[in-house]
Backbone bond lengths (Angstrom), bond angles and torsions (degrees), N, CA, C in turn:
res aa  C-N    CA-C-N  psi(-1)  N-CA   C-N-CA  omega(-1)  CA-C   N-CA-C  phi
1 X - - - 1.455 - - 1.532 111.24 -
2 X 1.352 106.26 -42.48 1.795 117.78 179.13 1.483 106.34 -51.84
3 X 1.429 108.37 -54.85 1.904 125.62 -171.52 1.681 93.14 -49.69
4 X 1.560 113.40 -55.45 1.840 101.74 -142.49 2.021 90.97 -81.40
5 X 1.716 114.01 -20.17 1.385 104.48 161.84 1.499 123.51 -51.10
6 X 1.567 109.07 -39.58 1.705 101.11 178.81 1.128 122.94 -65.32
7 X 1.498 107.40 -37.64 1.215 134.88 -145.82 2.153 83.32 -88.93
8 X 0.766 100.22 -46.77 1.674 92.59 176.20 2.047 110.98 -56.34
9 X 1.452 94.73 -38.80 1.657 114.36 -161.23 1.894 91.31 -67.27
10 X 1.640 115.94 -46.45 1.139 116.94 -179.42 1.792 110.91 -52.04
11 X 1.609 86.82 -65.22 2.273 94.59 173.40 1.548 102.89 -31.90
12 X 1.386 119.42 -72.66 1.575 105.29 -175.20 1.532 130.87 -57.32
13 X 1.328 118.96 -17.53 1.243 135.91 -178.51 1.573 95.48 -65.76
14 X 1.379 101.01 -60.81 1.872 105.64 -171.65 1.390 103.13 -81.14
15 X 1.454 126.45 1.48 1.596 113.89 166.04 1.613 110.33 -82.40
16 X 1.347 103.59 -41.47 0.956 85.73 170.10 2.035 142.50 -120.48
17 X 1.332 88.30 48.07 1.321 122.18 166.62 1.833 113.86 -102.22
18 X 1.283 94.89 -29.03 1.698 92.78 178.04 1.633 95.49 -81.81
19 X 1.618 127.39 -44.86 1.555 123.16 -177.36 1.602 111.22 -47.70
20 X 1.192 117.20 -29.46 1.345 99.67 -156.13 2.047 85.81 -97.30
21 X 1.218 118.76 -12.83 1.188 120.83 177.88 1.558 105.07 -60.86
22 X 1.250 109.09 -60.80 1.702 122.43 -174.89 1.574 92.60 -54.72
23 X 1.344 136.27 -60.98 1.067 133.84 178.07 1.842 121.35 -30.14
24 X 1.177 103.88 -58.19 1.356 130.83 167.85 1.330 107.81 -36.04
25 X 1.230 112.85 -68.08 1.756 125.32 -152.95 1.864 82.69 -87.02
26 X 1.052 124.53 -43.29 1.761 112.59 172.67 1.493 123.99 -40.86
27 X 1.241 102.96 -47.82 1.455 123.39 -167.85 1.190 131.07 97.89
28 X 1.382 126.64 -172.32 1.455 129.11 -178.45 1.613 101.63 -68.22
29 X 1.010 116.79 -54.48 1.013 129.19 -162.53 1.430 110.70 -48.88
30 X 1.576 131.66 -38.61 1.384 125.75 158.91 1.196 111.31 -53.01
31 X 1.132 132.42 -49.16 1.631 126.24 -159.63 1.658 93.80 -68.79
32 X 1.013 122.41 -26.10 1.974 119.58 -175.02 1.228 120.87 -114.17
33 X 0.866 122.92 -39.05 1.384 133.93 -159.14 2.453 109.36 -119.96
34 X 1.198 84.80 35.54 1.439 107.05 -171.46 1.423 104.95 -61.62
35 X 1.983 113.74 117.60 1.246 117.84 -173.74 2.132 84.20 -106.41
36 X 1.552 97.74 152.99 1.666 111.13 -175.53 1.577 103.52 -44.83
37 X 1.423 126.19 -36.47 1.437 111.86 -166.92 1.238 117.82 -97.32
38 X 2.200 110.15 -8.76 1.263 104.75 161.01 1.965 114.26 -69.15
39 X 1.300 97.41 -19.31 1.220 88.32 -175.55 1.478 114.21 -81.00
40 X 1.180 131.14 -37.65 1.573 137.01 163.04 1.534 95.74 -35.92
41 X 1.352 120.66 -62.58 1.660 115.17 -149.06 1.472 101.21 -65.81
42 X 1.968 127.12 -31.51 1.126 114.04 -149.05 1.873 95.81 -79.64
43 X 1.568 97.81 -23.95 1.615 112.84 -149.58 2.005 75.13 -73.45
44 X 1.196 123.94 -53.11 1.859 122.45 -154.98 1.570 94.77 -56.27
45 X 1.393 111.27 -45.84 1.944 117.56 -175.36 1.453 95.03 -77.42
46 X 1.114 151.98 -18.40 1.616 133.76 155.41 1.298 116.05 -61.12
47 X 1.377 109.70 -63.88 1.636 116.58 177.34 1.291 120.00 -61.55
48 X 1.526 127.71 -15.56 1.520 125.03 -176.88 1.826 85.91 -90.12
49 X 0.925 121.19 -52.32 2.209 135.21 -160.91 1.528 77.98 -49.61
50 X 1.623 112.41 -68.15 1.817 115.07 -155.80 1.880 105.89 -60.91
51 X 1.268 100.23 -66.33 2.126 91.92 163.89 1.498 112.36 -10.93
52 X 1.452 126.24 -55.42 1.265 113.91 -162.52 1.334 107.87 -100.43
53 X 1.656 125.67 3.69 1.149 138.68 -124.62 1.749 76.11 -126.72
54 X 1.125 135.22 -62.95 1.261 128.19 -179.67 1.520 125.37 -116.64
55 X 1.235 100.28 145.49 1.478 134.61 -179.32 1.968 112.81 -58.55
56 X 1.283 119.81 138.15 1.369 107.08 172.46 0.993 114.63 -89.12
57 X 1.698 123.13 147.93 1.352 150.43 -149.25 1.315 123.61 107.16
58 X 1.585 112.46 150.22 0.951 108.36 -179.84 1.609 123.71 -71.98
59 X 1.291 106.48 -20.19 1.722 120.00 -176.91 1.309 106.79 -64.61
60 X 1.398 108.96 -43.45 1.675 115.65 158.62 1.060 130.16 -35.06
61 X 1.557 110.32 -69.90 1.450 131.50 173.51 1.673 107.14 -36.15
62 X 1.434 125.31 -72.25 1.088 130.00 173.10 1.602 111.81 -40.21
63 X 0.966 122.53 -72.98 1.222 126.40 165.49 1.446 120.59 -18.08
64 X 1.505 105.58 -70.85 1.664 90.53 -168.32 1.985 95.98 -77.61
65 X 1.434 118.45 -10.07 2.037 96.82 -179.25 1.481 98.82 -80.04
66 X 1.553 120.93 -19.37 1.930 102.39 -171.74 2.012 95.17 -71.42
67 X 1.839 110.66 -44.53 1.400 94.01 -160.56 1.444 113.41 -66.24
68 X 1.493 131.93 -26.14 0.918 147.66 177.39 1.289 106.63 -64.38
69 X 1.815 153.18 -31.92 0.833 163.91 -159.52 1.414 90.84 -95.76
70 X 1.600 119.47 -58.05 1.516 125.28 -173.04 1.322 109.66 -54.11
71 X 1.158 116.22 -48.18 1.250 122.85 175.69 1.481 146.76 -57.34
72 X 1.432 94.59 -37.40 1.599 123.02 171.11 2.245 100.88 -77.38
73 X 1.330 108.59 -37.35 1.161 105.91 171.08 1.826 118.43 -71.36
74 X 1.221 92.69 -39.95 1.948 96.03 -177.81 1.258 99.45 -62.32
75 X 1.565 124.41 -31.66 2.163 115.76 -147.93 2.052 77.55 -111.87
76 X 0.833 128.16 16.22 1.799 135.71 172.05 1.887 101.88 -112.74
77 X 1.338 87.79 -36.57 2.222 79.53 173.37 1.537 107.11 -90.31
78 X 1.811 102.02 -19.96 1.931 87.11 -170.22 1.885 115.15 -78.48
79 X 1.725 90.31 -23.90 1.784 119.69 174.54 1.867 107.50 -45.69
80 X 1.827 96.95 -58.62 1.738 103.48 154.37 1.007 131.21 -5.64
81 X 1.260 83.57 -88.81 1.784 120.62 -164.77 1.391 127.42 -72.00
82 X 2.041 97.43 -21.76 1.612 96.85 -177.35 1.738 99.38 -136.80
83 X 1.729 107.50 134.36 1.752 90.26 166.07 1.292 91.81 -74.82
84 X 1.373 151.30 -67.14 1.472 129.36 -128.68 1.249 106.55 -62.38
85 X 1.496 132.90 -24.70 1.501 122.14 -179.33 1.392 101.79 -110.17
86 X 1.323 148.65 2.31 1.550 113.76 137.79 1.735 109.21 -81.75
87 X 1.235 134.68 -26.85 1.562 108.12 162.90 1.595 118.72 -51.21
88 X 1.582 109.91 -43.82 1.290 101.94 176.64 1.781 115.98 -53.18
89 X 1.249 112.43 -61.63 1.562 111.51 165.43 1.016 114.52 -63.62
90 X 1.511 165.15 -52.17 1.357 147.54 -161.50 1.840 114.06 -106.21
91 X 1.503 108.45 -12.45 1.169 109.67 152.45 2.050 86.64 92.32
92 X 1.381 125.50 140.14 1.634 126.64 166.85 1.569 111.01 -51.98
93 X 1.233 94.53 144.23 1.651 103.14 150.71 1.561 114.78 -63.29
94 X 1.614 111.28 140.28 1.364 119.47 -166.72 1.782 105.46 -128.51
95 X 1.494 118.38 109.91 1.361 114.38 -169.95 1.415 93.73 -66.26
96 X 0.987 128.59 148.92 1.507 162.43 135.02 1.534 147.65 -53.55
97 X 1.276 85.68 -59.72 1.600 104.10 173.09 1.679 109.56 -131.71
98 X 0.825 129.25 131.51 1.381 141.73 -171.33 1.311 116.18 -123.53
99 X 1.551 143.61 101.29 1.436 123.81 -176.67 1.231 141.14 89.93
100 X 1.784 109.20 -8.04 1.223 122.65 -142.01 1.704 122.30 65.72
101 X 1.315 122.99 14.89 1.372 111.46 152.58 1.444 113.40 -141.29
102 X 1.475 104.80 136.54 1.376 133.02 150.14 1.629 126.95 0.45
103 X 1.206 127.05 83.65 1.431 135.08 -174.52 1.573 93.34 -84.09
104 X 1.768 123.80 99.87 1.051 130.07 179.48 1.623 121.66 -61.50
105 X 1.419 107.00 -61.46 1.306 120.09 163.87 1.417 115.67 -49.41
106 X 1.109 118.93 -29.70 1.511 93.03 164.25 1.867 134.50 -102.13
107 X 0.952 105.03 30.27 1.452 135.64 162.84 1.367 108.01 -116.71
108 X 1.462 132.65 -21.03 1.238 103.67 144.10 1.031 144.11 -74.89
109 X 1.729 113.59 -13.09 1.514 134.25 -147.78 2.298 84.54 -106.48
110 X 0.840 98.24 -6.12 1.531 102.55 173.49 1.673 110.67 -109.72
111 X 1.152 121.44 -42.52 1.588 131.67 -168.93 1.284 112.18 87.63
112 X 1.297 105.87 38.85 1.480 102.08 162.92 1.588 128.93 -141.53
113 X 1.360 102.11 161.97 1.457 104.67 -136.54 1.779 101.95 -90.90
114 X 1.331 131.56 159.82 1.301 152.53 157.68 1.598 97.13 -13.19
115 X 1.725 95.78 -76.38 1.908 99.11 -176.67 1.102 116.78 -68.78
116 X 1.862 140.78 -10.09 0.830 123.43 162.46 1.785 126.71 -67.82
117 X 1.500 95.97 -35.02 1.649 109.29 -169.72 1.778 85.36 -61.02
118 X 1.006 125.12 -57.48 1.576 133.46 -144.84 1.837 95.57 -73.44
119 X 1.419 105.88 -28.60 1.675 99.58 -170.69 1.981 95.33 -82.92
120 X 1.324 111.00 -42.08 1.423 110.08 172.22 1.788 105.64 -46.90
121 X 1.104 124.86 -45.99 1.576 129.62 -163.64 1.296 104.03 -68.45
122 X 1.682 118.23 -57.02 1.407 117.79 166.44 1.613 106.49 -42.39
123 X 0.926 151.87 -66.94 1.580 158.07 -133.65 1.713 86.51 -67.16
124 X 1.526 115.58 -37.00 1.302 123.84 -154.77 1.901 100.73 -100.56
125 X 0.901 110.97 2.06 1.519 132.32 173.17 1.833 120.95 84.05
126 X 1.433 95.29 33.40 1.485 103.49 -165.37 1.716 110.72 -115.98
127 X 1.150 100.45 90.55 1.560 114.07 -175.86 1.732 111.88 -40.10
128 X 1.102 112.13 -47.88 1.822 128.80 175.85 1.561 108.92 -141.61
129 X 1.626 100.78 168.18 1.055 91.24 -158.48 2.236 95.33 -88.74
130 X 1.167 108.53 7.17 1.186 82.82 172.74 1.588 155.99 -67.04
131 X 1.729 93.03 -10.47 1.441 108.07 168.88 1.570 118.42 -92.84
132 X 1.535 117.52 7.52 1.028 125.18 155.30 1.611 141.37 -69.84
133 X 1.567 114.84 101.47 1.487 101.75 -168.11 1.537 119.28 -71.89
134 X 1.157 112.78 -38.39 2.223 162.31 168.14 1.441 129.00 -109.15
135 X 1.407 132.05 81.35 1.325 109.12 151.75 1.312 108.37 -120.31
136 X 1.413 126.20 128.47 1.491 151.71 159.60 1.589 110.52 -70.51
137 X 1.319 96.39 137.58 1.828 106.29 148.19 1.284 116.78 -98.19
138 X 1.274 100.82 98.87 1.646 96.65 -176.29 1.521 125.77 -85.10
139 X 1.319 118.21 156.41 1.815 121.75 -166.80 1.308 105.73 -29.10
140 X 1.597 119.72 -30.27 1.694 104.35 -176.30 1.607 106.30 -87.62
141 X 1.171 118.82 11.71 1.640 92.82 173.20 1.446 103.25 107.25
142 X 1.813 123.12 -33.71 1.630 113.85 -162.17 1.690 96.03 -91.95
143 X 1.225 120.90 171.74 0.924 134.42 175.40 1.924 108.84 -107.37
144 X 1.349 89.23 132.38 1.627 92.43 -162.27 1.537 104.50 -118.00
145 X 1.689 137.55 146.08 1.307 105.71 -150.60 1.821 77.14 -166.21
146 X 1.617 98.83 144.41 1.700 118.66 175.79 1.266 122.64 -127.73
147 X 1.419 120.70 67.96 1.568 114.92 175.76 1.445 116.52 -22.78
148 X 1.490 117.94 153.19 0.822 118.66 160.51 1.825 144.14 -46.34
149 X 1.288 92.95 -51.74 1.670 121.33 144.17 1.366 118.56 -25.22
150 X 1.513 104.87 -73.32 1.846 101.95 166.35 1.214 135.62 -44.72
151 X 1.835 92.88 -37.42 1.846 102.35 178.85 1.223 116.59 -70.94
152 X 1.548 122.06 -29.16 1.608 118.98 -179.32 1.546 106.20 -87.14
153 X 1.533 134.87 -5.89 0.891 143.50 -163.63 1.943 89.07 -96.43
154 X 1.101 109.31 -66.54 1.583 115.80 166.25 1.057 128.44 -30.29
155 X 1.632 108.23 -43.69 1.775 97.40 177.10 1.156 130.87 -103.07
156 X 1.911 97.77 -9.59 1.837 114.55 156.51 1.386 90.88 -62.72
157 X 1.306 165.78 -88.01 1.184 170.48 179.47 1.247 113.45 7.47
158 X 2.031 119.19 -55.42 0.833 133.52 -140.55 1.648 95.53 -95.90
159 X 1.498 110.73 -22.07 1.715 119.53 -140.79 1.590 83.37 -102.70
160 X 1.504 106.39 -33.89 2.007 103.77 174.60 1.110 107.59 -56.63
161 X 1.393 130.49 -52.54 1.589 136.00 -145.28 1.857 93.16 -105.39
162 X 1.094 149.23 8.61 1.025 139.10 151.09 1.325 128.31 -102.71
C-alpha cells in the first residue's frame, strides 16, 4: 500500500514536471497573452499527461493533488528566492518595443505576431507604437509598456523628490 502511495507521489511529481515543461517550450506568451485554442491545447495535454498520471482511488486522487500542490508551492518559494530558477521556469522579460519601434527579432524569438504585440499595446491604451518609449513581455506573459510621456514625467518626478 506504502509502494503504490510513492509510486502515485512519483506520477504527480512527473505530471507535473512535464506541465511546466510544455509550458516552457510554449512560451510566455501562453501564460499571458492566451488565444481560446491555446487554451484548449494546454487543458487536452494536461488531461491526456494526468490520465496516465494517476492511479484509481480516491487515496490516489489525494495523493497525487497534495504532491502536486507541494510542489507547485516549493518551485513558487524557490521562483522567490532565486532569479536563475524562475528565469529558468518563467523564462526573462523580453523588450519589445524600444523608442517607438518594433524589435522584430524579438517577436520572433517569442512567436508572436505584429497584431498580437499591437492588440496587447491597445489593451494598454497605445494606439501605435509610436508613443511608446518601453514595452516588455514580461515572465508572466502580459505585456508591460512606458510611453514616452511617462518617461519624461518619471524623471521630472525623480529630479523634484531628490
Amino acid at each position: 500500500m506504502l509502494a503504490d502511495l510513492a509510486l502515485q507521489a512519483a506520477k504527480a511529481l512527473a505530471y507535473y514536471i512535464a506541465l511546466i515543461v510544455i509550458m516552457r517550450l510554449a512560451g510566455k506568451r501562453l501564460a499571458g497573452q492566451t488565444t481560446t485554442f491555446d487554451l484548449l491545447v494546454l487543458i487536452t495535454l494536461g488531461v491526456t499527461i494526468q490520465s496516465v498520471a494517476i492511479q484509481a482511488g480516491v487515496v490516489n486522487a489525494v495523493v497525487f493533488v497534495m504532491t502536486v500542490f507541494a510542489a507547485h508551492h516549493g518551485l513558487a518559494a524557490l521562483c522567490a528566492n532565486s532569479t536563475w530558477v524562475r528565469h529558468l521556469v518563467r523564462g526573462k522579460p523580453r523588450v519589445l518595443v524600444r523608442d517607438g519601434r518594433i524589435i522584430e527579432h524579438a517577436l520572433e524569438h517569442e512567436g508572436m505576431s505584429r497584431d498580437e504585440l499591437l492588440a496587447g499595446l491597445r489593451k494598454l491604451g497605445y494606439a501605435s507604437t509610436d508613443p511608446v518609449k518601453l514595452a516588455v513581455l514580461e515572465e508572466t506573459g502580459h505585456i508591460s509598456a512606458v510611453g514616452a510621456d511617462d518617461a519624461i514625467a518619471a524623471i521630472a518626478s525623480d529630479r523634484l523628490n531628490s
